[in-house]
N, C-alpha and C positions, 0 to 999 in steps of 0.2 A: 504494500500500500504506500502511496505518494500523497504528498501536500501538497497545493498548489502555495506563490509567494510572489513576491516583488521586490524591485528596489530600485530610486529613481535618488539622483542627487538633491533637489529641495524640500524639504519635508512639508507635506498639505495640511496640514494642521490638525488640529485635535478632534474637529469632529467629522471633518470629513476621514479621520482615519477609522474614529466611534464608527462609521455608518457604513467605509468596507468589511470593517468586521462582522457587524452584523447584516449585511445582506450580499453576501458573497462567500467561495468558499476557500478564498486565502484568508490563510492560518501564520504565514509570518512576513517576515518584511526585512530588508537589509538595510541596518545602521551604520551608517558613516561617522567614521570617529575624526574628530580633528583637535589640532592643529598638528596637520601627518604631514610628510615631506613634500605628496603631489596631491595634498586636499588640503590645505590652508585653513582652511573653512566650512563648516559645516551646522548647519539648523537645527540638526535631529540630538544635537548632544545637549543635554539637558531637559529631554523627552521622553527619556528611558521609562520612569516610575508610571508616567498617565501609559504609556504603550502594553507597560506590563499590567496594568489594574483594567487593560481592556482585554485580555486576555491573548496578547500579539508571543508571537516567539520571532528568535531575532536573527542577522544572520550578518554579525560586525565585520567592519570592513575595515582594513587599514591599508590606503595607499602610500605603498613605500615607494621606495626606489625604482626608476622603469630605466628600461634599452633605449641607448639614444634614439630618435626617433619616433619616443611616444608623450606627451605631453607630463609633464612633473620636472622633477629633480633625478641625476642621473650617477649619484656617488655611488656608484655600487662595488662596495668594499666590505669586506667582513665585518671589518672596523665600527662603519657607517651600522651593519646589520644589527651586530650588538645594542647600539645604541638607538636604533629603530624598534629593536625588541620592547625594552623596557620601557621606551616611550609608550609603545602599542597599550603593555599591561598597568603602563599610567593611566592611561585616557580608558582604559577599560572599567578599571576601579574610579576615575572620577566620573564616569557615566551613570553608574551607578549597576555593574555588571555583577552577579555574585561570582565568589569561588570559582573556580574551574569551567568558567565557561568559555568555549572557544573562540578565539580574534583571529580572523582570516587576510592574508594578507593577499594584495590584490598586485598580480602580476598582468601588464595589460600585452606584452609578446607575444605572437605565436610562433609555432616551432619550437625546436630543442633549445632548452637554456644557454648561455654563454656561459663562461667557465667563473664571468664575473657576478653574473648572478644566480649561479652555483654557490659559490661564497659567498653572496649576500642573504642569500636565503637560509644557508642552514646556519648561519651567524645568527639572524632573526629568530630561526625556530629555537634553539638553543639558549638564547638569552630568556624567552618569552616562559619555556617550563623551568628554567631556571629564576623568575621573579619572586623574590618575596609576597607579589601578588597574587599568586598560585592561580593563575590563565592557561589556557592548554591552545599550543598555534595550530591554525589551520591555512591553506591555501586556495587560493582564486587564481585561476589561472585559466587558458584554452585547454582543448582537448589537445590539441598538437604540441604540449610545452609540459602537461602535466607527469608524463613517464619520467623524462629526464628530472624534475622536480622530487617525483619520489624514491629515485633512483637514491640518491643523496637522503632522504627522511624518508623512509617507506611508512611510518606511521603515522601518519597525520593525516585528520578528514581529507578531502579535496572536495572546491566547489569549482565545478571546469563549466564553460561555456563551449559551446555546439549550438550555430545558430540554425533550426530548422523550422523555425515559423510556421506551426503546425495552426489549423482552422480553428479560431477564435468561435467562443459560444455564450452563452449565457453564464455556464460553469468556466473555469479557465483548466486546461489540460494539467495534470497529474502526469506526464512520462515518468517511467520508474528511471533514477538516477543514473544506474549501471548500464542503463542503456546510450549516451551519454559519450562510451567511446573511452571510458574509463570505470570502468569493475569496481572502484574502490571509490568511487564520488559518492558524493552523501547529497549532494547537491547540484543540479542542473539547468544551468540557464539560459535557455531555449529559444529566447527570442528576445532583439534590443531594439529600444527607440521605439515601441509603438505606441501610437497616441490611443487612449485608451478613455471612452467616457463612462463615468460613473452615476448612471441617471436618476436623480436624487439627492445627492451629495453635495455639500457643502459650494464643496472646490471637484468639478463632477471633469473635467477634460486636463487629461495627465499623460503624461507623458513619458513613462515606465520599458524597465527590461522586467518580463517574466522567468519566474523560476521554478523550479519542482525537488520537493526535497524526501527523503526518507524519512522524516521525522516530522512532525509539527514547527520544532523550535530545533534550527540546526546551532543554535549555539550549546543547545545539549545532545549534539549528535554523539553516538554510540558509533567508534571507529569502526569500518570496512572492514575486511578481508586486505591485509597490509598485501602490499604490490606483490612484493619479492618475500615474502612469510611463510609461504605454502611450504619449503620445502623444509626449512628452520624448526616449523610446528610438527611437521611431522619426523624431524629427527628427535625431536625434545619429547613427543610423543612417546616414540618405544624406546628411548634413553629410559624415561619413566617405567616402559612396560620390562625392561630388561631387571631395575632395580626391584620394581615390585615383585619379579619372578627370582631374586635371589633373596630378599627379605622372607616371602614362601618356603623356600628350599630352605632355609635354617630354623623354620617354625615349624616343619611338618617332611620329616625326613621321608625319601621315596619309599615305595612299596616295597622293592627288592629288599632294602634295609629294614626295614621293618619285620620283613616275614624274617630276614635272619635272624633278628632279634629276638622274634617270637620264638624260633626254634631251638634259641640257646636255651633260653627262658624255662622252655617245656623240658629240655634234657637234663634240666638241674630239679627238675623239680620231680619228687615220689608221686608214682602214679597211686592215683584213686583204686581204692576198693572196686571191684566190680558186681555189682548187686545182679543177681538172676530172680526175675519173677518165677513163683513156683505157683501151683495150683494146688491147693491142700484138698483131698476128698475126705470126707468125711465114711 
């Protein structure tokens, strides 16, 4: 099962978000956190508590560092990552984010990563489970950049974009995430820029990328099937099944041993009288 979701850089305000909620069947919505390196700025930070008391799950955004060529700032150094981390799990906690919820960092690339923001990225993830803040990273990225992303961090959600602009309806589509062109995304977002009206609403003509997630609230997404794990889990698996079969063997000595022991057992020991039923006539 799939959620449908959105996320647009201005925030529409309070009641018109009150009034997607209740008549429609998105269930979360992407927060932009700022003052982030290539997001300056941002509406939605300080919205968190009304978003959460209307029943919203969230799916935080933090743009970092991009590839020359894509609009932001472009230090992409480990260095820089570290210090993007902790920024990340600042604005997280001052948004008003609990515990261990996930901040997704937003890679705007497609294609395989460069080797520069290879080290910028796993600087950022690194820093991010390493905060005092106790935040868990995740990634935004394309379908075409998200392998090599988790080639370097194979454990972290991933939110990839694949744009196929499937037939709008009265419902907004639910595609299941792993369908998406990455096995391991938790999240999928499917279609960008479409103006989107909202008939009734406050603030009713908007301007949104659509999403699809596994969960309601992907900031408490429940990790994938890690990329490159399948094979790890299943060595770790009969590592286990090996030790629990020798822990056995030292509680419960084989049958061949045991029957010799039984046989000692019975040769030391005086045999039994042997009783004969008789029939007494009278």
């Amino acid at each position: 099962m799939a959620f449908a979701g959105f996320d647009l850089l201005s925030y529409p305000g309070d009641d018109t978000m009150q009034w997607i909620k209740s008549n429609t069947n998105i269930s979360f919505v992407g927060f932009y956190l700022a003052p982030a390196p290539s997001r300056p700025n941002s509406d939605w930070m300080g919205n968190y508590r009304v978003l959460a008391d209307q029943g919203w799950g969230f799916a935080p955004i933090y743009v970092g560092q991009q590839e020359l060529g894509q609009p932001g700032s472009h230090n992409l150094t480990g260095e820089q990552g570290t210090i993007d981390g902790r920024s990340a799990t600042d604005l997280m906690f001052q948004a008003g984010f609990p515990p261990n919820s996930i901040v997704y960092l937003d890679c705007e690339q497609g294609g395989p990563a460069s080797n520069a923001t290879l080290e910028y990225v796993g600087a950022w993830v690194d820093a991010v489970r390493l905060s005092v803040n106790t935040y868990a990273p995740g990634i935004y990225c394309s379908y075409t950049t998200v392998a090599s992303l988790l080639a370097i961090r194979p454990d972290i959600p991933a939110w990839v974009w694949h744009i196929t602009n499937p037939a709008q309806g009265a419902i907004f589509p639910t595609p299941d995430p792993a369908a998406s062109g990455c096995l391991q995304a938790t999240v999928w977002q499917y279609f960008q820029k479409t103006d989107v009206t909202f008939d009734g609403a406050p603030n009713p003509d908007l301007t949104v990328d659509l999403d699809s997630a596994s969960t309601r609230d992907p900031s408490k997404a429940a990790i994938a099937q890690p990329f490159t794990s399948s094979g790890r889990r299943r060595k770790k698996s009969a590592a286990k099944k090996r030790k629990a079969t020798k822990i056995k063997a030292k509680k419960a000595p084989s049958k061949r041993k045991a029957s010799k022991a039984k046989t000692k057992k019975t040769a030391n020991k005086k045999p039994k009288a042997r009783k004969t039923k008789r029939s007494v006539r009278k």
